[in-house]
Biopython code that builds the backbone (N, CA, C, O; Angstrom):
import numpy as np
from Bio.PDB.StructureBuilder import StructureBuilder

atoms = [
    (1, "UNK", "N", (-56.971, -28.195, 1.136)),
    (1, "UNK", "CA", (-56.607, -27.046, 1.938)),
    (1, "UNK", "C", (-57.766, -26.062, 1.988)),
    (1, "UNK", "O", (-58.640, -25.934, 1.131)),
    (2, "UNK", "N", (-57.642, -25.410, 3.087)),
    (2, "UNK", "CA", (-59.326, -24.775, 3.301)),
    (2, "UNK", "C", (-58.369, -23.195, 2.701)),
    (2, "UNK", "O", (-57.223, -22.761, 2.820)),
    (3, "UNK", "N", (-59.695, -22.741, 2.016)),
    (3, "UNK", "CA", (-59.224, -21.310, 1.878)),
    (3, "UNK", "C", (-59.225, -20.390, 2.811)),
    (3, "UNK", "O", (-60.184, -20.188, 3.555)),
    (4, "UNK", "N", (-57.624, -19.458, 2.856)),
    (4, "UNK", "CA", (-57.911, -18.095, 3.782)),
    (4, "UNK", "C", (-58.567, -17.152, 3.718)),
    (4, "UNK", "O", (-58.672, -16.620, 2.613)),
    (5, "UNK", "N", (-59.255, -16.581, 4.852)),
    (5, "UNK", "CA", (-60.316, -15.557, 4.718)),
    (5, "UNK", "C", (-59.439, -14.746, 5.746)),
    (5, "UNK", "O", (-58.802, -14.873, 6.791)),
    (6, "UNK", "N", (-60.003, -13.358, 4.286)),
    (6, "UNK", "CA", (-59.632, -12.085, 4.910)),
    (6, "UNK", "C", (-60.148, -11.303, 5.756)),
    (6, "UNK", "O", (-61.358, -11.121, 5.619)),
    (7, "UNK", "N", (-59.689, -10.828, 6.507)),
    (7, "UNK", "CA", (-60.865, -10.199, 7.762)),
    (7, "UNK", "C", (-60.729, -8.346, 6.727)),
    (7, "UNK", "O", (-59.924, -7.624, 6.140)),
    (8, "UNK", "N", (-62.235, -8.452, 7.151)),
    (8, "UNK", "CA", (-62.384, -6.689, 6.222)),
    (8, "UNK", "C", (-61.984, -5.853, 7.411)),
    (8, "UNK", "O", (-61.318, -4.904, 6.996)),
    (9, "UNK", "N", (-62.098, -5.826, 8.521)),
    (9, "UNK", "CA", (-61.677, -5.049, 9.549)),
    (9, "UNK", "C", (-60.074, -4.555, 9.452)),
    (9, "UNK", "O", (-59.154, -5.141, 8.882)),
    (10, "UNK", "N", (-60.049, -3.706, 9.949)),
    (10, "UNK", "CA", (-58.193, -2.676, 10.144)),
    (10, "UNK", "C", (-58.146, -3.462, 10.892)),
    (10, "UNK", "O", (-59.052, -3.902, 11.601)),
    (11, "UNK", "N", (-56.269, -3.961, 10.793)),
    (11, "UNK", "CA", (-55.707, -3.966, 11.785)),
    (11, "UNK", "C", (-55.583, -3.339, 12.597)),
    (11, "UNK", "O", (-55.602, -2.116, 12.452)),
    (12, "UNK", "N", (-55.358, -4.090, 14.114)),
    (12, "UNK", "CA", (-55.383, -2.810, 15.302)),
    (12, "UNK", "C", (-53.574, -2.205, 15.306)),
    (12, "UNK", "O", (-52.532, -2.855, 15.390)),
    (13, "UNK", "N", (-53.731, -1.233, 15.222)),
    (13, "UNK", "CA", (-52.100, -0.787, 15.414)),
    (13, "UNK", "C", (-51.742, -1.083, 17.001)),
    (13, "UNK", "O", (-52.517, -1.227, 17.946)),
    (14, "UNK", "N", (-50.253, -1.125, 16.963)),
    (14, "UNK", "CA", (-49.099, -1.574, 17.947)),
    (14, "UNK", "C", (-49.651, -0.987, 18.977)),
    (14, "UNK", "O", (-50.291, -1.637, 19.803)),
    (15, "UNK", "N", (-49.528, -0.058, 19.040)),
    (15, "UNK", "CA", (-49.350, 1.289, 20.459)),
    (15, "UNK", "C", (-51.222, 1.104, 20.437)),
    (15, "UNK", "O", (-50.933, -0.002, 20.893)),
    (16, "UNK", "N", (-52.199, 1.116, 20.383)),
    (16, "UNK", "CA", (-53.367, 0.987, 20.591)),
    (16, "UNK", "C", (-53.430, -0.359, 21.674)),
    (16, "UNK", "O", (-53.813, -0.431, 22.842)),
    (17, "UNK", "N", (-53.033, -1.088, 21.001)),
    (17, "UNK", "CA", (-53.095, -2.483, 21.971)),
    (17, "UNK", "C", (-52.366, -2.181, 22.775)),
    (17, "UNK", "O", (-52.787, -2.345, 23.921)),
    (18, "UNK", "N", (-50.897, -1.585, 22.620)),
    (18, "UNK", "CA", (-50.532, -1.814, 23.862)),
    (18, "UNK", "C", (-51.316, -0.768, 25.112)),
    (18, "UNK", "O", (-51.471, -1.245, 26.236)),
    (19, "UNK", "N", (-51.735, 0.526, 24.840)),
    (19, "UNK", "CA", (-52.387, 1.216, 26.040)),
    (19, "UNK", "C", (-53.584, 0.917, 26.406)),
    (19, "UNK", "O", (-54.177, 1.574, 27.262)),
    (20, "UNK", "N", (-54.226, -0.375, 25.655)),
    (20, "UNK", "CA", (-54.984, -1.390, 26.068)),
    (20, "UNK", "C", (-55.070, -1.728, 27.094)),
    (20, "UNK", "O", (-55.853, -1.424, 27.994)),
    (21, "UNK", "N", (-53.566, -2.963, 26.990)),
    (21, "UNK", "CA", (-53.159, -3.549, 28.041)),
    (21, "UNK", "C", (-52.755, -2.539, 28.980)),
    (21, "UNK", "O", (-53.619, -2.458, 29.853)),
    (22, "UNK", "N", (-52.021, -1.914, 29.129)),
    (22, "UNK", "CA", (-51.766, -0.867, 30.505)),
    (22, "UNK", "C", (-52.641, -0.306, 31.135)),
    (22, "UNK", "O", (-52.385, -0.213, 32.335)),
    (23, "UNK", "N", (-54.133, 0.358, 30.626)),
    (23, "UNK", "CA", (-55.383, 0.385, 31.001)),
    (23, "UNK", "C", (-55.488, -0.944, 31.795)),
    (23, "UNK", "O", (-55.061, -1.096, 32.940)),
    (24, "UNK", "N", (-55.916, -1.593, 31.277)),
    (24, "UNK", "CA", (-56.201, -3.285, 31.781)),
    (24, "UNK", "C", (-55.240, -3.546, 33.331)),
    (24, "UNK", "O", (-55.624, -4.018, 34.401)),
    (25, "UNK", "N", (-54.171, -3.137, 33.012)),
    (25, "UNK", "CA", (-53.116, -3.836, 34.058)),
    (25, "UNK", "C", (-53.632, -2.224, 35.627)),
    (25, "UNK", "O", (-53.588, -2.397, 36.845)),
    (26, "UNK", "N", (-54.002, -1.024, 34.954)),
    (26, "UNK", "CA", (-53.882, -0.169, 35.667)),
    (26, "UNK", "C", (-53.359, 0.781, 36.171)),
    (26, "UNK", "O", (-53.526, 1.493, 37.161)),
    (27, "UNK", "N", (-52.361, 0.655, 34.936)),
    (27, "UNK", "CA", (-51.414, 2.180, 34.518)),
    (27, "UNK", "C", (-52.412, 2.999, 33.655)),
    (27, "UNK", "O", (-53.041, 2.544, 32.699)),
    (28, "UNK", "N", (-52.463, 4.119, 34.069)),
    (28, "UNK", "CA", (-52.939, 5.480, 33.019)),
    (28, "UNK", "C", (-51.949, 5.876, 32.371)),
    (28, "UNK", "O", (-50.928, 5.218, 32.571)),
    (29, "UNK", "N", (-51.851, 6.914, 31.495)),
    (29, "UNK", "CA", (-51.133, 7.150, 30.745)),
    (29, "UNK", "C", (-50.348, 8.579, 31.774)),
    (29, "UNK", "O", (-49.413, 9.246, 31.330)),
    (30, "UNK", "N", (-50.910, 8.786, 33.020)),
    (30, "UNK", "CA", (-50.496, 9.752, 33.683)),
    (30, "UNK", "C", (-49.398, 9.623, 34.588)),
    (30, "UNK", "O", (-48.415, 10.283, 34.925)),
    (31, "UNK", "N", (-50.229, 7.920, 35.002)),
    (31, "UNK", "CA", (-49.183, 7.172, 35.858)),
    (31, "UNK", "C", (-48.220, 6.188, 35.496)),
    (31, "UNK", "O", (-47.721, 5.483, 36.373)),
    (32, "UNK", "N", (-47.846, 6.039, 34.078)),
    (32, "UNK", "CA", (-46.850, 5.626, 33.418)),
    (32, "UNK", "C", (-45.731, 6.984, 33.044)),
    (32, "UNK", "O", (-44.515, 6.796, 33.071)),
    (33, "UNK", "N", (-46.269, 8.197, 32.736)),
    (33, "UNK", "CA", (-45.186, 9.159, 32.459)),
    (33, "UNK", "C", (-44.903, 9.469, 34.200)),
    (33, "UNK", "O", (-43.991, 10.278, 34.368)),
    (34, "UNK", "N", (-45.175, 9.248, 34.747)),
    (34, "UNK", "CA", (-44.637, 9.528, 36.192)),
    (34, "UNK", "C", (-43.545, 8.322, 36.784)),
    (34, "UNK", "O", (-42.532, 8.354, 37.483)),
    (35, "UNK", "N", (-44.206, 7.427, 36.212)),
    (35, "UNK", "CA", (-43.079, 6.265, 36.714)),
    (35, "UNK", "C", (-41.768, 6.582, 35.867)),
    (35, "UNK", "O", (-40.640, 6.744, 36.333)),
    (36, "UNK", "N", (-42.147, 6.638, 34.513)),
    (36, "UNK", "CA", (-41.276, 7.048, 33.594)),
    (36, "UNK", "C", (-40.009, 8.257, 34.247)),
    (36, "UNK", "O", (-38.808, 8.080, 34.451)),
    (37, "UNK", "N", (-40.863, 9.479, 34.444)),
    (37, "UNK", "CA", (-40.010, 10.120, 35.205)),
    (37, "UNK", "C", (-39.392, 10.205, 36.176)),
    (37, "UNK", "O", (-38.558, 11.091, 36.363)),
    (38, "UNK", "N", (-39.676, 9.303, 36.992)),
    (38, "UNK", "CA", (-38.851, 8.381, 38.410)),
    (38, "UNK", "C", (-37.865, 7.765, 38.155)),
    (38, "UNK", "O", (-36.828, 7.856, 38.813)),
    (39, "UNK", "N", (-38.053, 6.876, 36.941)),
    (39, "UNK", "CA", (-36.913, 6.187, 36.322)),
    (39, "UNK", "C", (-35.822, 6.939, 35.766)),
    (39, "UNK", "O", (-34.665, 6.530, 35.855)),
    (40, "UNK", "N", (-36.061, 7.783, 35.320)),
    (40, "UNK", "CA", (-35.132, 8.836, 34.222)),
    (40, "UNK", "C", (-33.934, 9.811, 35.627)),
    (40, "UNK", "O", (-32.714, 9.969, 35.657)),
    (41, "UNK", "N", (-34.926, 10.205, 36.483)),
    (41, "UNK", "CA", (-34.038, 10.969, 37.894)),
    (41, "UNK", "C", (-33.671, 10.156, 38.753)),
    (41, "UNK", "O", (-33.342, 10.500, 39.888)),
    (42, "UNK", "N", (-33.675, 8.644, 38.229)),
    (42, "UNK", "CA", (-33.004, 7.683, 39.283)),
    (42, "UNK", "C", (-31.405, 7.623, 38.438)),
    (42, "UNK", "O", (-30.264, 7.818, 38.858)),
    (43, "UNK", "N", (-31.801, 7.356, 37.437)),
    (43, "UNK", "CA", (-30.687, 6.989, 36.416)),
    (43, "UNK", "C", (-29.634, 8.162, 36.434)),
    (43, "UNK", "O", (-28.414, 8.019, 36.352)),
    (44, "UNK", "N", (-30.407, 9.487, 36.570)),
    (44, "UNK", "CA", (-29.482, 10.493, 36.061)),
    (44, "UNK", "C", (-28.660, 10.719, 38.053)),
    (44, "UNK", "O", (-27.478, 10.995, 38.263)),
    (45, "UNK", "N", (-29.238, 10.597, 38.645)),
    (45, "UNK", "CA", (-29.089, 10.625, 40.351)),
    (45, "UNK", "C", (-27.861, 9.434, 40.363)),
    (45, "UNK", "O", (-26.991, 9.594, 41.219)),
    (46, "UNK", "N", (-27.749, 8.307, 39.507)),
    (46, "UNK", "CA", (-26.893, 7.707, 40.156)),
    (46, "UNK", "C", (-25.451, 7.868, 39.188)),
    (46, "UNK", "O", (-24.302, 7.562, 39.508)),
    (47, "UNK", "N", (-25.954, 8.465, 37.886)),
    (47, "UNK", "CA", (-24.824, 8.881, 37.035)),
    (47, "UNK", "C", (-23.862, 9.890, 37.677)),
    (47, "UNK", "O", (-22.631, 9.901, 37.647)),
    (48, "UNK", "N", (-24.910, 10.920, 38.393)),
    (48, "UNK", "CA", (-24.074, 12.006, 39.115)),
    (48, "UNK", "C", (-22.990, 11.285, 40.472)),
    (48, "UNK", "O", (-21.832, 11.382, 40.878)),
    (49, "UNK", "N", (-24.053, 10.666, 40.736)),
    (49, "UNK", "CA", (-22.860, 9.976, 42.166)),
    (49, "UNK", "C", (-21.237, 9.456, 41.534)),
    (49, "UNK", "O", (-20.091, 9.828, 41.786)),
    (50, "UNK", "N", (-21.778, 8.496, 40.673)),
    (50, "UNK", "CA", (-20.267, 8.006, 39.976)),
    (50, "UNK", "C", (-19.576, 8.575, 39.661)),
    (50, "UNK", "O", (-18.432, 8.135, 39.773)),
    (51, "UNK", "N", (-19.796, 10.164, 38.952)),
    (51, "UNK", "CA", (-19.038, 11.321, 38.567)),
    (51, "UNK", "C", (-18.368, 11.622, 39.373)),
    (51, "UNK", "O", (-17.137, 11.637, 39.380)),
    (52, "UNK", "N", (-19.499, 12.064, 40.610)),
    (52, "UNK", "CA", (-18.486, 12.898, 42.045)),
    (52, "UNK", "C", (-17.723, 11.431, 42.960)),
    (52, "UNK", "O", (-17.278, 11.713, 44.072)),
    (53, "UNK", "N", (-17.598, 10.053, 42.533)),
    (53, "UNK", "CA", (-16.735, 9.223, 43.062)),
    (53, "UNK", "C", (-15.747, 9.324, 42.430)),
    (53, "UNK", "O", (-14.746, 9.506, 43.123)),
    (54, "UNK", "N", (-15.513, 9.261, 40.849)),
    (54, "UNK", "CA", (-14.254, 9.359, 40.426)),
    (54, "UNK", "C", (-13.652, 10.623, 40.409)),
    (54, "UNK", "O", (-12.463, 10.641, 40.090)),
    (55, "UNK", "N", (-14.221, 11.729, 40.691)),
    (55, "UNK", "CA", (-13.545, 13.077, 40.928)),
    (55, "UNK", "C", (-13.110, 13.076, 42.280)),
    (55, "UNK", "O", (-11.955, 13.475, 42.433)),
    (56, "UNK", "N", (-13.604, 12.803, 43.094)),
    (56, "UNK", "CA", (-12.937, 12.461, 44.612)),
    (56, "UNK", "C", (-11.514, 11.352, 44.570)),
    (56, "UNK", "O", (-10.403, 11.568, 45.054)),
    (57, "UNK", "N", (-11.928, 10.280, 43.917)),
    (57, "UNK", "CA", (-11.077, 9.131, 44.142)),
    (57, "UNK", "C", (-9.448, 9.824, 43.959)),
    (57, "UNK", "O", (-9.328, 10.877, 43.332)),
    (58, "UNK", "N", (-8.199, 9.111, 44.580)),
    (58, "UNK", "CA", (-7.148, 9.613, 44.417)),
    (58, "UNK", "C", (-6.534, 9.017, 43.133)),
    (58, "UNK", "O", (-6.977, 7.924, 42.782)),
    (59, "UNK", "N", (-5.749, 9.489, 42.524)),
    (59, "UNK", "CA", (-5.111, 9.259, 41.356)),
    (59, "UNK", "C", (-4.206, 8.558, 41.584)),
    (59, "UNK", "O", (-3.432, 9.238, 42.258)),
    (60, "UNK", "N", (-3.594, 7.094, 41.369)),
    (60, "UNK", "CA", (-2.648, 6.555, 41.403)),
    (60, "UNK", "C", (-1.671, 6.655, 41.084)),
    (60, "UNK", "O", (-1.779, 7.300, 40.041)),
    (61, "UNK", "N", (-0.434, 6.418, 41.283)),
    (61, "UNK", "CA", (0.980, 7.231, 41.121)),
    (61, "UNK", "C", (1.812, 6.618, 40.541)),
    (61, "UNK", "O", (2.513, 5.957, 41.307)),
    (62, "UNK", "N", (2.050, 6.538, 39.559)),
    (62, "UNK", "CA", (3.153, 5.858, 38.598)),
    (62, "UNK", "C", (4.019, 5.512, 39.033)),
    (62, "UNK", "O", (4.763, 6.335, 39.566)),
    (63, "UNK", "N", (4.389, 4.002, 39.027)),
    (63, "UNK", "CA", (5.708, 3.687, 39.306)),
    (63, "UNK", "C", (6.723, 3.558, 38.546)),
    (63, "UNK", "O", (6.396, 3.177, 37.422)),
    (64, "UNK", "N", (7.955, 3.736, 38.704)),
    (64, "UNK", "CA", (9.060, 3.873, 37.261)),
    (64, "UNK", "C", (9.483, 2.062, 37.567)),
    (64, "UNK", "O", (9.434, 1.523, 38.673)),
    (65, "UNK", "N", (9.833, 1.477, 36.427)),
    (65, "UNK", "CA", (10.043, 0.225, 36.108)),
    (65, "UNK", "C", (11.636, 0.276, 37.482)),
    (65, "UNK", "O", (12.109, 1.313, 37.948)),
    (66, "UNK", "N", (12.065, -1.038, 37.775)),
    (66, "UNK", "CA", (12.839, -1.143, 38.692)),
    (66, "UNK", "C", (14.264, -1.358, 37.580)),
    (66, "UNK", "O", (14.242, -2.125, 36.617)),
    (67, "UNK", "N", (15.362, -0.564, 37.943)),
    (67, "UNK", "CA", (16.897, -1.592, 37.135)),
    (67, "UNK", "C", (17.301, -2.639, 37.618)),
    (67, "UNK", "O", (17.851, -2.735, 38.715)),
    (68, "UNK", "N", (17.067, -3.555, 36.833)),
    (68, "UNK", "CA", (17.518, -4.974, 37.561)),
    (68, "UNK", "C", (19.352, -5.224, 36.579)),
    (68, "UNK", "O", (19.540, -4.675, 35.493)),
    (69, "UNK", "N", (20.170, -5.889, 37.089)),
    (69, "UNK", "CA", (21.637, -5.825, 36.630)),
    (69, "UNK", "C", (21.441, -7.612, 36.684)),
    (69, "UNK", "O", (21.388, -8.356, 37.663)),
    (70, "UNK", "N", (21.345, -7.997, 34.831)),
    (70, "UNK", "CA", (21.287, -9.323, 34.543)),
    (70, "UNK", "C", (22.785, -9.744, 34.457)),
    (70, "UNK", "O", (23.345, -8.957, 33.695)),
    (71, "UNK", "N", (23.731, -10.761, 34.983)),
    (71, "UNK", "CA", (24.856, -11.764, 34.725)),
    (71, "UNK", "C", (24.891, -12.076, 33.461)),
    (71, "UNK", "O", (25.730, -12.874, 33.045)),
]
sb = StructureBuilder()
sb.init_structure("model")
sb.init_model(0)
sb.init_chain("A")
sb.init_seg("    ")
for serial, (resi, resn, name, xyz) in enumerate(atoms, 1):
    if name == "N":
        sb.init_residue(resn, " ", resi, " ")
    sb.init_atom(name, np.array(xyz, "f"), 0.0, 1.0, " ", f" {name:<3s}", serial, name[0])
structure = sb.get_structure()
């Protein structure tokens, strides 16, 4: 078995690599908190709609069970 060698170098931390890659791909960190915030007022934009649908919607009306007369 061959022996393992240690690398003397730091590990690269998580979040370093990843704004690596997003550099790389061509997100800035300006134009990721912007998308970010597009996403967040889409989410909250469609939470509000559903609110004001079920506050509009009509309330359904209870029906009382029927007397049926068993033989």
């Amino acid at each position: 078995m061959a022996a393992k060698r240690r690398s003397t170098a730091k590990p690269r931390k998580a979040c370093c690599m990843v704004s690596e890659m997003l550099e790389e791909m061509g997100l800035d960190r300006e134009r990721t908190r912007a998308l970010r915030r597009q996403v967040l007022q889409g989410v909250m934009l469609m939470c509000q709609w559903q609110l004001e649908r079920m506050e509009d919607a009509p309330r359904p009306r209870r029906r009382r069970a029927r007397r049926v007369e068993v033989d």
